[in-house]
C-alpha angles and dihedrals in degrees: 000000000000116000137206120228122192122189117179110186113201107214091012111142128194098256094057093047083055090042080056103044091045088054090047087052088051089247101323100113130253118346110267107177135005093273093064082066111104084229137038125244099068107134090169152026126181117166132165145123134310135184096267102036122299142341132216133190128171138182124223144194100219135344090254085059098054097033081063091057091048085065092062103035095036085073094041090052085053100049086051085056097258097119096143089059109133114164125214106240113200124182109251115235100183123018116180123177140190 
């Protein structure tokens, strides 16, 4: 079942969220399609600002998936000093994509 993670990161900026992704894309620049991801499963991406730093919501194909990719952005959170990040995770009823 696909699942829906939200990660909102107070004090977050944009440069640090590109530091990140270029991290999670071992040194090749933002993440620019699913097969930039570490793991397989990601249907969907969205970031941006919020009022208080940077949003992030993702779309997966199962729990097991993202659980995977938490293994490998959980550390890079931490290393940008982000360490108390914990994202809501909601079961998706309906995912359409382009």
């Amino acid at each position: 079942m696909a699942i829906i993670a939200v990660f909102n990161v107070p004090g977050m900026t944009q440069a640090q969220y590109e530091e990140g992704t270029n991290k999670l894309n071992k040194g090749r620049g933002l993440v620019k399609a699913s097969s930039d991801w570490p793991v397989p499963g990601l249907i969907a991406h969205i970031a941006g600002p919020s009022p208080t730093g940077w949003h992030v919501t993702d779309v997966w194909d199962s729990e097991e998936s993202f659980n995977r990719f938490g293994e490998t952005i959980l550390p890079i959170l931490r290393d940008l000093g982000f360490a108390d990040v914990q994202p809501k995770v909601f079961p998706a009823f309906n995912v359409v994509t382009a």
